[in-house]
Structure formats: structure tokens, C-alpha cells
N, C-alpha and C positions, 0 to 999 in steps of 0.2 A: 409592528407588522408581524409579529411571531406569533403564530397559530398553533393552537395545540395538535397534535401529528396522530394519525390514525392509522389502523392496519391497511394492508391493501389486498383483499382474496378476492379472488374471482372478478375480477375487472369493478367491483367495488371497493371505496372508502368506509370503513366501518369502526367503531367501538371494539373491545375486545368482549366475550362473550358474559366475561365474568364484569366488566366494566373497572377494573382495578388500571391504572395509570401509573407512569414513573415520572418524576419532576427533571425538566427540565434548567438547568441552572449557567446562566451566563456568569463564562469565569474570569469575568472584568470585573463584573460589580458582586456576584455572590447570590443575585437576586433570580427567584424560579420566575423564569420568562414563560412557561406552558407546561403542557404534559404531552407525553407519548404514551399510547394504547400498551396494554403490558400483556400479550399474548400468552393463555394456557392451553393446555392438550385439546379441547376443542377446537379453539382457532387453528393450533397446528393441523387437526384433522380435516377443518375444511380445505387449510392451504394446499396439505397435499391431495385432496379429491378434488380441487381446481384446475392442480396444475397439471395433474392423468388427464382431465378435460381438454384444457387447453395443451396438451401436448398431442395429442390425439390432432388436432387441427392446425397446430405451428411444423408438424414434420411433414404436413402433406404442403406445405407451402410451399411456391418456387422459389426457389433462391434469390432469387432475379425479383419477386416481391418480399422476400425478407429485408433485401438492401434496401430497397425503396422505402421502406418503412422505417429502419434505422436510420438513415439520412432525413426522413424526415423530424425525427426525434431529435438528432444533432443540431438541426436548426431552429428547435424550438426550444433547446437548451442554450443557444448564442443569444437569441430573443431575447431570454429571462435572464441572463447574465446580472444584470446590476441588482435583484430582486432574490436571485439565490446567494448572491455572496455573501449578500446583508443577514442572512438566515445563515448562512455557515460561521459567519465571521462573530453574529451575537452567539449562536452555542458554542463554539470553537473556541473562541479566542486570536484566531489569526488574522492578522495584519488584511485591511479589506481589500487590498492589492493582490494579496496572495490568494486571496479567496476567489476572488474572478480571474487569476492566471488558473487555477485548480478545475475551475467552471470549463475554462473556454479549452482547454487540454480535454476535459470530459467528451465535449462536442467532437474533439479531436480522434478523440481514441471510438468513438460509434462510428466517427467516418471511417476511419480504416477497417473494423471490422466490416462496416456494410459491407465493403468491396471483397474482404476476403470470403465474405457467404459464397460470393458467384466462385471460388476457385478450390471450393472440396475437391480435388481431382481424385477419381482415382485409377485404372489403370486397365489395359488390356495383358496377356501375360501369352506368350508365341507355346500354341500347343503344340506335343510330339504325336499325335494322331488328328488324320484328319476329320473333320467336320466337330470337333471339341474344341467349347470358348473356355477360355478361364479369365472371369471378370475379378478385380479387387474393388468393390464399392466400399465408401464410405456414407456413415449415418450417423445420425445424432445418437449420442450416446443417453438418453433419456432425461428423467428429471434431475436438475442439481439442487443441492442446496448448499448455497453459500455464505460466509459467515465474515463479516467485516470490520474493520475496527473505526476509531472514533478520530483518531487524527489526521484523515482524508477521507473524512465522510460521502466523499463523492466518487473520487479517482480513486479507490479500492475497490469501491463497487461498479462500477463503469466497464472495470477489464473484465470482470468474470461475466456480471450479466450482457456485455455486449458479445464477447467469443459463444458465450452460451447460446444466444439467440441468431446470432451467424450460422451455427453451425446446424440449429433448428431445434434446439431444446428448450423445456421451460424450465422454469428458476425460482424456487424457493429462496428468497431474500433474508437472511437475518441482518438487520441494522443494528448500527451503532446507538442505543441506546442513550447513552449524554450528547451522540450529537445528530437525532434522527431527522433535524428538518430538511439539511439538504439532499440526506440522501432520499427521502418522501420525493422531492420535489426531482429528482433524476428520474423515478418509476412513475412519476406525472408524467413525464415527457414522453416516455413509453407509452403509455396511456392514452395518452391525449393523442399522439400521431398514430394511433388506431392499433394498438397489439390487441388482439383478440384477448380474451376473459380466460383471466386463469395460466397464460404463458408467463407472466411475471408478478409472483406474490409477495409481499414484503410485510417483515411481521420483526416486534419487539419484544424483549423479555429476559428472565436470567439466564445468562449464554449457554451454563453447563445445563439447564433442564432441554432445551429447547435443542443443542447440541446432539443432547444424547438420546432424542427420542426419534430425532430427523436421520442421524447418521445411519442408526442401523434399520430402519424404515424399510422395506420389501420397494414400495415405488423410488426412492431415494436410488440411482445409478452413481450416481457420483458427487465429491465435496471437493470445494473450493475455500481454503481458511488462510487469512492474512493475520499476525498476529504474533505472540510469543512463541519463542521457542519451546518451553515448556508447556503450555497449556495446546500446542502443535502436535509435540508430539503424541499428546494423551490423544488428541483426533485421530492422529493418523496411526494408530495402534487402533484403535476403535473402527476406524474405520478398514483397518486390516481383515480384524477380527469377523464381520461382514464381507469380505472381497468387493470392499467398494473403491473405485478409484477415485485418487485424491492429489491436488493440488495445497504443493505449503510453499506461503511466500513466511517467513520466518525471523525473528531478528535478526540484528545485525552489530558491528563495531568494528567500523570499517575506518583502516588505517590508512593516512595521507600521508606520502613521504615525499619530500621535500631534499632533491638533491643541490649538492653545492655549484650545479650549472644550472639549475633552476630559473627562470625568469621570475626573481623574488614581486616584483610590484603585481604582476597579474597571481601568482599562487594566492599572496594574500587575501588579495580582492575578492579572490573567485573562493579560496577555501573559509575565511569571517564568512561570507553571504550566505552558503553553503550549509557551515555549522549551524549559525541561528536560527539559519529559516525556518518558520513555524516554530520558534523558542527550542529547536534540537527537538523536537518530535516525530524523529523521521527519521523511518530500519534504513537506510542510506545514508544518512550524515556522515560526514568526515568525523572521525573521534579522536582515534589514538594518532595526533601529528608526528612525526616522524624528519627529525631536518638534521644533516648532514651538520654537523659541529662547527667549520669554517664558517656556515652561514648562518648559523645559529643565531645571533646576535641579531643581524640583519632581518632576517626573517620576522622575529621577535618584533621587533620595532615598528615593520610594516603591520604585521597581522593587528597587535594591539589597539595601534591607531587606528585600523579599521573598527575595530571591537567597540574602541570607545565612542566611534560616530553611530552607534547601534541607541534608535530613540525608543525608549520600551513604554508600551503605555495603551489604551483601548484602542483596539485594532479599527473603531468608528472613526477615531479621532485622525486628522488630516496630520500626517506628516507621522506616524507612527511605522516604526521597521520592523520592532517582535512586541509582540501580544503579550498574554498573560498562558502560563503556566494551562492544559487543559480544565484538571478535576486540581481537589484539594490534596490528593494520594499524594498529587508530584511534590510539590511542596519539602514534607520530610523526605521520600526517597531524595531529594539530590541533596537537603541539607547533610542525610544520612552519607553519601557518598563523598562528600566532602570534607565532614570529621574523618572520616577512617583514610582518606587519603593524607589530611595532614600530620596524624597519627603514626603516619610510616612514613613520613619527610619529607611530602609534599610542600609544593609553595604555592600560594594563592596570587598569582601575577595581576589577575585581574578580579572585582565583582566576587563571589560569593556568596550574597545574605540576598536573602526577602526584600522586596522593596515594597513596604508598608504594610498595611494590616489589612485592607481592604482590595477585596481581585486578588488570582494567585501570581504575581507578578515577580518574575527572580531577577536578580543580575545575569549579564552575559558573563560568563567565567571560564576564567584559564588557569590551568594549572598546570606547572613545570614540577620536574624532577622528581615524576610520578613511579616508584619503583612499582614492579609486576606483582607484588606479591597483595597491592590495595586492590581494596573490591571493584573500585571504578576501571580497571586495567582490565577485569575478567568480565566483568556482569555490562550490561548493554545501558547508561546512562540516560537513554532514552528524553534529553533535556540541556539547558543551555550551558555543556562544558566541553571545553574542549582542552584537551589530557596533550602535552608540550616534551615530548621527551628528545634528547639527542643521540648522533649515531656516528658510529666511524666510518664502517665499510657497508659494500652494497649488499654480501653475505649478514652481515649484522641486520640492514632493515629487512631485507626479506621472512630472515628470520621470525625476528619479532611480528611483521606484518601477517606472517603462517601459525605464529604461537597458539591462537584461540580455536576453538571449532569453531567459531560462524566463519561464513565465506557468502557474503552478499555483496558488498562492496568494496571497490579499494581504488584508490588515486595516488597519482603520481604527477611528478612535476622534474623533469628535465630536456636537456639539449641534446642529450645524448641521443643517437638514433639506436646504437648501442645499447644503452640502459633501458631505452623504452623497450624493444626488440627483447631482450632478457626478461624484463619486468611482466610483460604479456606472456612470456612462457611458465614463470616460475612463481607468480601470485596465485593462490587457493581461494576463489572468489568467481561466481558468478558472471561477474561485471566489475570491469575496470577502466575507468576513465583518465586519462592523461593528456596533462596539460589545457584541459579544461574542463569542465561539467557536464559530462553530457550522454547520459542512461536517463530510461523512463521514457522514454522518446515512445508514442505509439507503435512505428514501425520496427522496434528495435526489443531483443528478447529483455525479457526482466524476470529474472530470480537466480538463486541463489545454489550453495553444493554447503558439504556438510552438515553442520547443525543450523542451518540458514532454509533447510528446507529443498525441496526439488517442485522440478514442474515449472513452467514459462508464461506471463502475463502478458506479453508483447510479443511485436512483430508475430512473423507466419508460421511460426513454433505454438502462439498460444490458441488455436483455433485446435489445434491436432487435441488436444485433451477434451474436447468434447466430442469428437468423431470416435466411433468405433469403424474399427476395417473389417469388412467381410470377404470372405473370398467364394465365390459364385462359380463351380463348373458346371457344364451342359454337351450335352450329347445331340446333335442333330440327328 
């Protein structure tokens, strides 16, 4: 059922100009399922004299019909649920469970923004002479372009082009390239429940060409990039260098501490499902575990046996938990991270190696008595391990938990109201969940500080980065 993916400019499906293609390769079996259109500086050119088009006609729209239009897109995204998963889960690799909780969270996150369209507010301000208004209006801050990655080919691009289209802007789309079916099939949805031509264009191709010709672009107002820290920042210097505003959602190696009051049977439960999910593909995952020495043992014994009921295999197939591995890159990166960890005294508790030759398919893996000075401790694993160290005092996990510059995510697990109460003060992170799982929530802000990146994907924080404020005085 996997169709070859096309550009999308101007409220058309199209070829790319020059007609050159990139292969699509399902990372179960290795085999090119399709092609994706491979967008050059033409293509770029139309998308952005589309979306001056089409924005010229989505900013004069009411509010009150933007939502209406989004909500309609949300329900034809529930519609399609069994039909897009199956297109994320053959380019992907993820478990086909996971692909329709990804799906129906997508629908999730268009509703909330529909509603937020109608509450741009912005404000009346008490003047000191009479018959003088002073207005603060808010507007859409123009065209964005925004750039997304491949490991939520859907719910990465969901939060930027739904805030974007709330707020009344159009959207230059760069997709995920290895994995552009289902995000085609989200700007279907747009499409189909009636956005005008040209407010949402979507296009593929090599990220730095296509990056750097969009960023500093005179129509280009603003960029939205989900992605490495490194190749982040080169954006957002880029995009400095323009005075363009920008949105960085950024890596991550976010640490889960595990105190000795801990409720061991649910930490386990909740932080295995956690790790794997999507084979560790995800700037959120729990990484560097963090457990209190008394419970160390205990811990251990839970998490593992969770680990071990982890069924790896083609994300098609009925009864499968983690997928395969996305591209072939991952493969040596984690073998690589795993030699240099046991090179400096690591221990392989669990998994480790390849499983077979065919699909990029790894073990879940644990690794204990991981000192700070291995690569895996500093660099973002982005894959199925998860790094087992233990701690004495509370100043001790914190510590370690602040060691790194990213600050996207961090978890906790105690009884303490105390420790928790502490821990919200003194973690360097974006978002922090304790005692259970629970960021990425539509309503709820999502991003990061330090080298994790700035700017918010959620909740009522992330519409504000596509508004510009203006402030309006008048003299009667």
C-alpha cells in the first residue's frame, strides 16, 4: 500500500521540477518500498511564492474559521488512523501500536490548537490622556519554514504546522525524507478538509541545501527546527544572522533517578516501556538511570525482567514491542557506543549485539558501571540503551543529573514530597516528570533550556511564537 510521495506546493501534488527522487527503504526488511520527490531551488521557489499566496488569504481568515478547519483535519486524521500507521510503521520501523497512538495524539494536538486560534488575545492598556486608545494586537508572524525529523514523522510536524496555522500563518514544510509517507499523508489531511492553496507546502530534499536557502529567504519570518543539537545550532546562528525568529526543540539525555523510597515495581515498568519505546529514538527518553545504591539491586532485577519481555521484530507483525533500528547509520553508532563504554569498564547487563543480518534490528541493552568519562555518558545515544549507574546522596544525583548541557528532559521517582518538592527546583531541564510519564501532552509546554534548545511545542506557550505583538496608539 506504500505509494511513492510527492511534493505538495500550492494546493497541488506534484513531481519535483527536475524529477530526481530519493528511495524510500523499509528498515525491517532493507527492501525500497517507494520514492519521495527530491525538491530543488525551483521547487523551493514555487513553495515559497505559494505560501506569500496563500498567506495573503489564511491571515485574513477568522479565527473562528481557522478552528473550524482544523478540527476538521483532526477528524479526518482519526478516519485514516489504521491506513497512516501502516505507512509510518513500513518507513519507520515502529511497532504498529505505536504508530496509531502517534496518529491519534496528531488529531489530538490539531484539536487543541484549533481552540487556541479563537484566544490570540490581545489587550486594551488604560491611557494617561483623555480620548487616547492604546491597543496591543496580536498577528501572525508570517511564513515559516519548518524542518523535521524522521523519528515522528507525524507528531513533530503536527505541533509546528498546527500552532502555525492557529495563529494564521503559512508553512513551508520540510519533511523527513526516510520517512515522508506519513507525514504527506498529515498535509493530506490539511488539504483535504479545505486549507486554501499555498498556506501549507511540503517538500523533500538534502536538509542543509534546502535549510539554507529557506532560512535566510526575505519571505521566510520565522523557523521551527526539531533535531540535533548540533546541526541546531548551525540553524539558529543562521537564522540569527537574518534576524529571523526561531524555534529549537534539540537533543536530549535525560536522566532518571530512582530513589531508595521509590515505588521500584511501577519505576520499572514505566521507565523499560519508556526507554525502548520506538527502539530509544526519542530526544525524551530516559538514559542515564540514576538509583539510589540501597535499591540498586532491587531495581535492577525489576527493570531487567521488564527488558527481557521486550519482543523485537517487524513492527507489522502481531505481538511485536520495538521495531527495528530506523536507517543503517544507527546500527554502528550504538555498536560504536558500546565498545568505548566497555573500554572504560562498563558492563553489558543486558543485549548488546545486532540481531541478525537482515532489518536493522538491535537488542534492548543495559549497561551498568558506566563511568562519565565514556562517550555514551556525554553524547545523546539516540537508541536501545539504557546507561545503569548508582548514587549515594540526593546532592550526588542531582549533580550528575546537571553534569551535561542538554536540559530537555528528566524523571524521577520517589515518596518523598520533600524530594520531589527539591527535585522541581534544582533539575536543569525543560520538563520533568515524576513518578510517572507524563510530557508531550498537547496541552502541556514541551521543550527544553541549555543546549536542548529554547522555544515551546505545547500547551498555550506554543502558539505565542508565531504571533507578533503590535502595539496600536490613536488619538480621537
Amino acid at each position: 500500500m506504500y505509494k511513492d510521495v510527492l511534493l505538495h506546493i500550492g494546493g497541488a501534488w506534484t513531481k519535483s521540477a527536475s524529477g530526481r527522487t530519493l528511495d524510500v527503504i523499509n528498515p525491517a526488511t532493507e527492501e525500497v518500498i517507494g520514492t519521495a520527490a527530491h525538491a530543488g531551488r525551483e521547487d523551493l521557489d514555487a513553495a515559497i511564492a505559494a505560501a506569500e499566496a496563500g498567506y495573503a488569504t489564511w491571515r485574513a481568515t477568522p479565527a473562528f474559521q481557522r478552528a473550524a478547519l482544523l478540527r476538521k483535519a483532526a477528524e479526518l486524521i482519526r478516519a485514516r488512523i489504521p491506513e497512516i500507521a501502516t505507512i509510518m510503521t513500513m518507513e519507520q520501523g515502529k511497532p504498529l501500536a505505536e504508530a496509531k497512538g502517534e496518529t491519534t495524539v496528531a488529531a489530538d494536538v490539531i484539536d487543541w490548537f484549533a481552540e487556541e486560534a479563537k484566544r490570540t488575545y490581545g489587550r486594551v492598556i488604560p491611557a494617561r490622556a483623555a480620548g487616547v486608545y492604546q491597543l496591543v494586537v496580536k498577528e501572525p508572524v508570517g511564513i515559516v519554514a519548518a524542518f523535521t525529523p524522521w523519528n515522528f514523522p507525524i507528531n513533530q510536524a503536527v505541533r509546528k504546522v498546527s500552532a502555525a496555522l492557529a495563529a494564521g500563518c503559512a508553512v513551508i514544510l520540510k519533511g523527513p525524507e526516510e520517512t515522508p509517507g506519513a507525514c504527506a499523508e498529515l498535509v493530506r489531511a490539511f488539504a483535504d478538509a479545505g486549507l486554501p492553496p499555498g498556506v501549507l507546502n511540503l517538500v523533500y530534499g538534502v536538509p542543509a541545501e534546502i535549510s539554507e536557502y529557506l532560512i535566510p529567504h526575505r519571505a521566510v519570518r520565522k523557523i521551527s527546527f526539531t533535531g540535533s543539537t548540533a546541526v541546531g545550532k548551525h540553524l539558529a546562528a543562521l537564522a540569527g544572522a537574518h534576524m529571523k525568529r526561531a524555534t529549537m526543540e534539540l537533543g536530549g539525555h535525560a536522566p532518571a533517578i530512582v530513589f531508595e523510597d521509590a515505588d521500584l515495581d511501577a519505576a520499572a515498568k514505566i521507565l523499560a516501556a519508556n526507554k525502548f519505546r520506538n527502539a530509544g529514538q526519542v530526544c525524551v527518553a530516559p538514559t542515564r538511570f540514576l538509583v539510589q545504591e540501597s535499591v540498586y539491586d532491587g531495581f535492577m532485577e525489576r527493570f531487567l525482567g521488564a527488558v527481557r519481555k521486550i519482543k523485537v521484530g517487524n513492527g507489522l507483525e502481531e505481538g511485536t514491542t520495538m521495531g527495528p533500528l530506523a536507517n543503517e547509520r544507527r546500527i554502528p553508532a550504538i555498536e560504536g557506543f558500546i565498545a568505548d563504554a566497555t573500554k572504560h569498564g562498563a558492563k553489558v547487563a543486558e543485549g548488546g549485539e545486532r540481531i541478525g543480518n537482515k532489518g536493522y534490528f538491535f537488542q534492548p541493552t543495559v549497561l551498568t558501571d558506566i563511568p562519565t568519562t565514556a562517550r555514551v555518558m556525554n553524547e545523546e545515544p539516540f537508541g536501545p540503551l539504557a546507561l545503569v549507574n548508582r548514587f549515594s546522596t540526593f546532592e550526588d544525583a542531582v549533580t550528575e543529573a546537571n553534569r551535561l548541557e542538554y536540559g530537555l528532559a528528566a524523571y524521577a521517582y520517589s515518596r518523598s514530597a520533600r524530594t520531589v518538592t527539591a527535585l522541581g527546583d534544582r533539575i536543569e531541564s525543560g520538563m520533568i516528570s515524576i513518578n510517572h510519564h507524563g510530557i508531550a501532552l498537547p496541552e502541556t509546554p514541551f521543550g527544553g533550556m541549555k543546549d536542548s534548545g529554547y522555544g515551546w511545542e505545547g500547551g498555550a506557550e506554543a502558539i505565542e511564537a508565531y504571533l507578533a505583538t503590535k502595539f496600536v496608539t490613536q488619538a480621537s
